[in-house]
C-alpha positions as a printed Julia matrix, in Angstrom:
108×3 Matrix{Float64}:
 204.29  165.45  278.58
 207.08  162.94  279.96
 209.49  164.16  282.23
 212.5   162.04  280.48
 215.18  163.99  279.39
 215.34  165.59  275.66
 217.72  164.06  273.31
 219.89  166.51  271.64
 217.63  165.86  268.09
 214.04  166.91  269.94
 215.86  169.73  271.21
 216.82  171.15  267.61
 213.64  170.51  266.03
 212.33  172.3   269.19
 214.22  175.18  268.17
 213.85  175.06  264.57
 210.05  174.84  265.01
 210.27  178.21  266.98
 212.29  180.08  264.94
 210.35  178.92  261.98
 207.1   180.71  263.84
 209.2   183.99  265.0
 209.75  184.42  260.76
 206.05  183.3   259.88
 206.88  180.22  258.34
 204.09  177.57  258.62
 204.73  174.27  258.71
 203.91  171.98  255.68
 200.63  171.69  254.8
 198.56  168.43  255.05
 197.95  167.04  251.74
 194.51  165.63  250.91
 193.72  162.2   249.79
 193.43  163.09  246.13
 196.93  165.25  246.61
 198.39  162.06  248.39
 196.99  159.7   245.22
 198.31  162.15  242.65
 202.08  161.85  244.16
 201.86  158.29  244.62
 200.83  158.33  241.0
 203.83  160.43  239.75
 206.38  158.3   241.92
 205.11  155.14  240.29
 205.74  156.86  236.85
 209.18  157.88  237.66
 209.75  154.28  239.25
 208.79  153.3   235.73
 210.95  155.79  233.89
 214.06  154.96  235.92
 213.14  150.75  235.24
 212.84  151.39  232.05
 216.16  153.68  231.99
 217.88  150.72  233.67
 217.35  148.03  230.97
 218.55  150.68  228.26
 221.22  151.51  229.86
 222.73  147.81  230.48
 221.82  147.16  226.72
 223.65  150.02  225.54
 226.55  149.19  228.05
 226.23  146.16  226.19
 226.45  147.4   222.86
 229.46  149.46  224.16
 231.51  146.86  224.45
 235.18  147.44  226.23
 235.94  150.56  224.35
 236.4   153.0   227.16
 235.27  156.24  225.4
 231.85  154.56  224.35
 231.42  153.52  228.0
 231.73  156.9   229.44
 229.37  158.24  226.78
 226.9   155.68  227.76
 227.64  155.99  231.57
 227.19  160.24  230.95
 223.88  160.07  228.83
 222.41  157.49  231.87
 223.13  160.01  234.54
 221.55  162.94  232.22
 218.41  160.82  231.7
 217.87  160.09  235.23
 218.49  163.78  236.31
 216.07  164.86  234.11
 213.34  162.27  235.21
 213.98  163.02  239.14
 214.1   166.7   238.25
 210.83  165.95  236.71
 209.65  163.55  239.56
 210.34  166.61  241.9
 208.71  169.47  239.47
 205.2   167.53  239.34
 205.11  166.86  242.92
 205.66  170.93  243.84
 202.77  171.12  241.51
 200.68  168.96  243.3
 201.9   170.26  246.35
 201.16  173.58  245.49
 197.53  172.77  244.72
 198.23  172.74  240.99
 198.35  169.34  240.08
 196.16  167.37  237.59
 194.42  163.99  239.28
 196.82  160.92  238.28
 196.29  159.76  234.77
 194.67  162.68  233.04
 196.62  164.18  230.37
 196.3   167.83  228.74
């Protein structure tokens, strides 16, 4: 250990470490390699989704035109679409996480 002095961050993590052990909480778990591959897999997906998402969205802006109501419609539905994919981004990788995941590219 160095004798420099503990910024005030180190110090905190310090102390959330040891309250996390006083309550039993373990740290995160290490993922394995096939764990690791199966989120990588899942964020390329999403990175996909959202790509694809993008170029909709600027053709349907588009298509919109300058008529203010049809722009907030389109400008709503985009945000709905991409909380849905990162909500199921985050849902998949819990799974995986968890140790329930499927490897990347098989489908049920």
């Amino acid at each position: 250990m160095s004798d420099a002095p503990k910024s005030a961050w180190e110090i905190a993590l310090e102390k959330l470490n040891r309250q996390d052990k006083e309550r039993g909480v373990d740290g995160p778990a290490a993922l394995t390699p096939e764990q690791k591959e199966a989120i990588a897999e899942i964020r390329r997906r999403h990175q996909a989704g959202v790509a694809e998402g993008e170029i909709l969205h600027r053709t349907n802006l588009g298509k919109a035109g300058d008529d203010p109501e049809a722009l907030a419609k389109v400008e709503e539905e985009h945000r709905i679409d991409r909380r849905r994919l990162d909500d199921q981004r985050d849902r998949e990788i819990a799974k995986v996480r968890a140790g329930s995941g499927r490897k990347p590219g098989k489908k049920k």
